[in-house]
N, C-alpha and C positions, 0 to 999 in steps of 0.2 A: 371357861375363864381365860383361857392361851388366845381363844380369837378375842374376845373383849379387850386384852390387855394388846394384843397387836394394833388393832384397829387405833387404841385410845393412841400410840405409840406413832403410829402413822399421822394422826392428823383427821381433824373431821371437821365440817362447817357447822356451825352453830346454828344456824339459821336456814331455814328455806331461800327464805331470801336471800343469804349472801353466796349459796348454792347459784342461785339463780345471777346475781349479780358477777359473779367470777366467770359462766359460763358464757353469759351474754358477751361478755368484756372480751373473753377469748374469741368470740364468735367477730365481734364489730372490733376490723382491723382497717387498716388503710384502703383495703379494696371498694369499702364502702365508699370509700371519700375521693378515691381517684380513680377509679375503674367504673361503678356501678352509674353514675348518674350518665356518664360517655355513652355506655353501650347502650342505654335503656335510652335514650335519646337518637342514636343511631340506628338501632335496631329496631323501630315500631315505635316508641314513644308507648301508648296506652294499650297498645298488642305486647307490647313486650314485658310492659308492668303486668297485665291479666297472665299470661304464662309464664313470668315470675312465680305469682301467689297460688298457681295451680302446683307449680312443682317443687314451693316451698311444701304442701300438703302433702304432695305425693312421693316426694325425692326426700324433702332436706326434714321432716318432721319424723319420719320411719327410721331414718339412718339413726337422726341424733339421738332418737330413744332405743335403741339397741346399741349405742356405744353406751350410753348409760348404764344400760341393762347388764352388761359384762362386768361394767366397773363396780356396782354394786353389788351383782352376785358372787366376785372372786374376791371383795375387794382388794384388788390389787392393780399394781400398774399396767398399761400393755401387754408388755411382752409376756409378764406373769398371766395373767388373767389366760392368754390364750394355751400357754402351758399348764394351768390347771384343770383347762377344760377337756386338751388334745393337745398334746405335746408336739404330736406333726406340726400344727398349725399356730407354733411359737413362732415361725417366720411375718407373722400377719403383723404381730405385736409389734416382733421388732421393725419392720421396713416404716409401723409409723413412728416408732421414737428418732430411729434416723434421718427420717423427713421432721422430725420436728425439732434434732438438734441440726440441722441443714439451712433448715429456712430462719432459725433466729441467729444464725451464723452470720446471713447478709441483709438481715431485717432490723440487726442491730444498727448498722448501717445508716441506713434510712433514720432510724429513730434517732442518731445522732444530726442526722442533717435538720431533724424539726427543731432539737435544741438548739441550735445555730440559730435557727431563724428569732423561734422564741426571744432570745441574747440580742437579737438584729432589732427586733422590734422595741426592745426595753430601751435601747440604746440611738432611737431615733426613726428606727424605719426607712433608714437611705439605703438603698440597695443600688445607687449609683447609676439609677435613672435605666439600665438597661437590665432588667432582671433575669435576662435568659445569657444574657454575659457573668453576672452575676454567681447566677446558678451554676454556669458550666466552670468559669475558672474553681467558685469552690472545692466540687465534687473531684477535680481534677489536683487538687493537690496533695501534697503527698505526707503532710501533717496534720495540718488542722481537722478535719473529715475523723483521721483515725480518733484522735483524741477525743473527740464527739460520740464516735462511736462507742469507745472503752469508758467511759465516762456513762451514755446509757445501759449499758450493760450493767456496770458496778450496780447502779441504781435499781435494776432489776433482779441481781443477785442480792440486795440486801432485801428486797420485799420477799422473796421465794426462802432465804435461812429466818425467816419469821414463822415459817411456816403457815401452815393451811389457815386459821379462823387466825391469829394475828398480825401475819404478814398479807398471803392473798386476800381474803375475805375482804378484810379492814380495809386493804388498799383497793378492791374492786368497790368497794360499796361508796365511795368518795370517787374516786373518777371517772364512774358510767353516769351517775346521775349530774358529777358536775360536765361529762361530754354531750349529754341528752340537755340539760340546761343552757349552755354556750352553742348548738347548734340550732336548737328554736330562737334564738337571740338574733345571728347569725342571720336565719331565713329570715323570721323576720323585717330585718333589713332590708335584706334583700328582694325581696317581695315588694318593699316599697319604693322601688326606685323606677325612677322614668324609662320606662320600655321593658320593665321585666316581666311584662306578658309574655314576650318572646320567646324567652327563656322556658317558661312556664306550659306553652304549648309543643313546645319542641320535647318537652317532659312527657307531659300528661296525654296530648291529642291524638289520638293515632294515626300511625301513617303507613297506610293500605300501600305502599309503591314498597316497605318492607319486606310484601309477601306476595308482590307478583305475581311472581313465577318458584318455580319448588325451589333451584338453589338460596335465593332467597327465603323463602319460608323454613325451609330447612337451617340456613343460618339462625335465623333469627330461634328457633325452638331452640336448636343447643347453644347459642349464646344463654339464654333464661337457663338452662338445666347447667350450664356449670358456673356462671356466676350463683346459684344456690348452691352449687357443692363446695363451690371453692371459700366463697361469704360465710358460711357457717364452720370451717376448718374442721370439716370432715376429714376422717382416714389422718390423722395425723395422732393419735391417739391421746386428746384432751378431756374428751365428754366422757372417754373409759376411767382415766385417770382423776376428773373429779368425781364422777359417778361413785368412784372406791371410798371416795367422802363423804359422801351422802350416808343419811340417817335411814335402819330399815324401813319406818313407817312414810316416809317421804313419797308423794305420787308425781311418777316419774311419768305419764300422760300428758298431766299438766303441767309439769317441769320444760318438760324439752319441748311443748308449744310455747311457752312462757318465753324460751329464747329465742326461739326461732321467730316470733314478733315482734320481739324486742331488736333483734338484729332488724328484720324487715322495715319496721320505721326506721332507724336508722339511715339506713340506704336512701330510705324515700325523703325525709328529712337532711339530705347531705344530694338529692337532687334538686330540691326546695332552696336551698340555700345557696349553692355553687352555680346552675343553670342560669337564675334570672341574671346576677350578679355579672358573669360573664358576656353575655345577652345584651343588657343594657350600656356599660363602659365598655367594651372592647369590640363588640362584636362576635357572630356566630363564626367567622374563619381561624377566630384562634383560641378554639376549643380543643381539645384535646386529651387525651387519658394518659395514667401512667404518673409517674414525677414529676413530667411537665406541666401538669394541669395546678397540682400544688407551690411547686417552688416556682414555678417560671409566671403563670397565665394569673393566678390567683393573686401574687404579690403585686402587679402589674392593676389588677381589677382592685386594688384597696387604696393603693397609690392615688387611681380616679376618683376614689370617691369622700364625699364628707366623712373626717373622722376614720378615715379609712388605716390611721398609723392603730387604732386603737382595738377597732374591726378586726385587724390583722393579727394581732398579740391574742384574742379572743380565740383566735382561729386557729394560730397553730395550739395555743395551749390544748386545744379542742383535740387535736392531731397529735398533739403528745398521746395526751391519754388514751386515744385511740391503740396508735401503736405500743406503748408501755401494757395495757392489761392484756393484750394481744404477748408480749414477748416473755410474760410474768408466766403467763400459762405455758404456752415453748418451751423455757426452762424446766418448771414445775416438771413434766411429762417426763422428762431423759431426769432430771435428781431423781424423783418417785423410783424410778426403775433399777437406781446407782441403791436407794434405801430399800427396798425390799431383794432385790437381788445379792449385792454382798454386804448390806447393815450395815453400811455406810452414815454415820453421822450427816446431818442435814445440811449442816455446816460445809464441810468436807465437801461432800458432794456439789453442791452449789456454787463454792467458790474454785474448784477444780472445773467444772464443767462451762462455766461463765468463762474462766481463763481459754481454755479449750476453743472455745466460739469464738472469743474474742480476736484468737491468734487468727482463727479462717478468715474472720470478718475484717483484718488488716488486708490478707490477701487480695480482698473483694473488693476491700476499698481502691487500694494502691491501682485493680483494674480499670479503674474507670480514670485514671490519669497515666503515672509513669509505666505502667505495664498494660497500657492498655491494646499496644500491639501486639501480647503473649493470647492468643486465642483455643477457642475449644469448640472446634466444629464450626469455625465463623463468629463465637460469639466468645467476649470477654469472660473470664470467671466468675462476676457476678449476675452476669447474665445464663451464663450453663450453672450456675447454681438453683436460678429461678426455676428453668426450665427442667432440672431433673426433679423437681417436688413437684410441681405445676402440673407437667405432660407425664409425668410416669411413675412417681412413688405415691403421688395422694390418689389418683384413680385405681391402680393394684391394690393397695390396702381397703381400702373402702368396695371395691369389688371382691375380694379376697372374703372380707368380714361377713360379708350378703350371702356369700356360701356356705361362710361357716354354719353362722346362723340358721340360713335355711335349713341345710341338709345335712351336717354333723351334727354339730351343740343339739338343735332342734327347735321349730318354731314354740311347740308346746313344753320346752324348759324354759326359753326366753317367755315367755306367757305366762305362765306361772307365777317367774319372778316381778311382771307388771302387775300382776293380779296384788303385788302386799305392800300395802300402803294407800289401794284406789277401793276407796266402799264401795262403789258402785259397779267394779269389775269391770274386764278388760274384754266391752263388749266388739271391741273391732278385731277378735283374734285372725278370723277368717280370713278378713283382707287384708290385716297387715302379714300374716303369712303369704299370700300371692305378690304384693310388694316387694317383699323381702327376698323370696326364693326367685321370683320371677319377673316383677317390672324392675326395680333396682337395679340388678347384676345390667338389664339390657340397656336402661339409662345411663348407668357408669362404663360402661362399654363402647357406647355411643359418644360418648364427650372424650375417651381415650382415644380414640381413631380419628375423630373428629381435629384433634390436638396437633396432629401431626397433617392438615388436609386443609388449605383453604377453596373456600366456595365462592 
């Protein structure tokens, strides 16, 4: 009766589906939309897309269903889960809640900069003809930015004190399907316009000059292995922390493939749309990844084209909600931990923790203008914020977790707990035990040393 009555206490999705929709949402963040279609264009074009989807199976489908796996057998959050299991290896928990109140600290950031644009476009869509002047005086000021920022924040703290099935759920199941509807819209478009073959090949067509020679083919493999680890926010402790939501009979096989496709078109869908578009008005020299691809080259590519003020308001709304079910879950992850840790009111917890972010996320901000000559190892503060989740706290934990799993907890308790809820049983126990204990740990191993090494 004490677990039923906690569990009920904690929160739980109502649905499979809003399981599945909350998870995706956390999964499909920005990186889809500004990093992923760059690299996979850069890197092989249709060599890069095929070892993508080899190591979305091999990488990113094993991982996600054993963060699940934790989150439903302890239910509980991170840090908890790994202190139920083996108290040693409480550190696992916590390094992902502190990467994941880390990265919504300066992700809030960003999420404010799309409602700006959002505002920009209601308001006529002039971005005063030069959009990468535009761009940089914004980001560079020392007001407006913050209050964008704190303003998405607020807005993600009131979805997360809703709690599980009426705050997240509800609000993941209206902004992935309305992000997956405005980005076929979107391509669409885009696809139609005079020269976005171009576009389209530089995507999809392969290109053999990627893989040469080894350091190149070498590039090109761990680009594909850790844009899937990074696209699906692994090691950050999300999939544990809704996983604790999850219903027992729920089958978690088809769950964490369910997101892991769901994210995949995404990506591929946010290359279909950005690629030709770019391609066709601008030109392939001013392509580019990162923030600039969004705020700078995009707004410039809508500006060109028919109906392009309206295209653009589609597009960032598209990117609101990208980044909003992405920072709803980042929150969720460090409250869950403040609630089962010291029963903390949800309330409480959410609106202390949001503040908390918010105060770093001024810092982060302020770096990219008035303080942006205060540095940290050559790089501004929101920049060494990026980079200590990026290069060093999401590959520890998520290599951390492959151990656990393997060779403490044990592949045959994880297995067990997949076997309830799948009728037809967890016929890949074998292999996803050698994944887990042995290709994993070397896959995320490989993308940590790689982090620090260019080729």
């Amino acid at each position: 009766m004490a677990k039923t009555t906690k569990a009920h206490s904690r929160g739980q999705f109502t649905s499979t589906l809003g399981f599945i929709m909350a998870s995706a949402g956390a999964a499909v963040g920005l990186g889809n939309l500004w990093k992923f279609p760059y690299v996979a264009g850069k890197s092989g074009g249709g060599l890069f897309l095929i070892l993508y989807l080899v190591f979305i199976v091999v990488l990113g489908v094993p991982i996600m269903l054993t963060e699940m796996t934790l989150g439903r057998h302890t239910q509980l959050n991170a840090v908890g889960a790994y202190r139920k299991l083996n108290k040693k290896w409480t550190f696992v928990g916590a390094v992902g809640v502190l990467c994941a109140f880390i990265i919504l600290s300066y992700y809030s950031v960003v999420g404010g900069w799309v409602m700006k644009y959002i505002l920009g476009y209601l308001q006529g869509g002039n971005f005063g003809g030069d959009t990468v002047a535009y761009y940089q005086n914004f980001v560079a000021s020392p007001v407006e930015p913050v209050i964008w920022h704190l303003v998405f924040m607020a807005l993600c703290a009131l979805v997360v004190i809703g709690g599980v099935a009426k705050g997240i759920e509800k609000a993941s199941k209206f902004m992935l399907p309305g992000l997956f509807i405005l980005l076929i819209v979107i391509a669409i478009r885009s696809v139609t316009l005079d020269g976005a073959v171009e576009g389209l090949k530089f995507f999809f067509v392969p290109d053999f000059h990627a893989v040469d020679s080894f350091p190149r083919l070498a590039n090109t493999i761990v680009q594909a292995m850790g844009q899937v680890f990074f696209s699906l926010s692994l090691g950050l402790g999300i999939t544990i922390t809704y996983g604790s939501y999850l219903k027992r009979d729920s089958n978690m096989v088809k769950d964490s493939t369910m997101v892991c496709g769901l994210d995949t078109l995404c990506a591929l869908l946010s290359g279909i749309a950005i690629l030709p578009a770019v391609f066709a008005l601008l030109g392939p020299e001013q392509l580019q990844a990162g923030p600039g691809l969004i705020f700078q080259t995009l707004p410039a590519v809508f500006a060109s084209m028919p109906f392009g003020k309206i295209f653009g308001f589609l597009f960032f709304v598209l990117v609101f909600f990208a980044a909003a079910t992405s920072a709803i879950s980042l929150l969720e992850v460090v409250v869950s931990f403040l609630i089962d840790t010291f029963h903390w009111p949800r309330i409480k917890a959410a609106v202390l923790m949001a503040a908390l972010m918010g105060a770093i996320g001024v810092v982060a901000s302020l770096s990219m203008g008035v303080w942006k000559d205060v540095t940290i190892g050559g790089m501004n503060f929101f920049d060494a914020l990026g980079f200590l989740t990026d290069k060093i706290l999401m590959p520890i934990s998520g290599f951390c977790m492959c151990l656990f799993v393997g060779y403490i907890w044990g592949i045959r308790n994880a297995a067990a707990e997949i076997q309830i809820g799948n009728t037809k049983g967890f016929r890949w126990q074998k292999l996803y035990g050698i994944v887990i204990r042995y290709v994993a740990p070397v896959l995320i191993g490989v993308i940590f040393v790689m982090g620090f090494v260019t080729l």
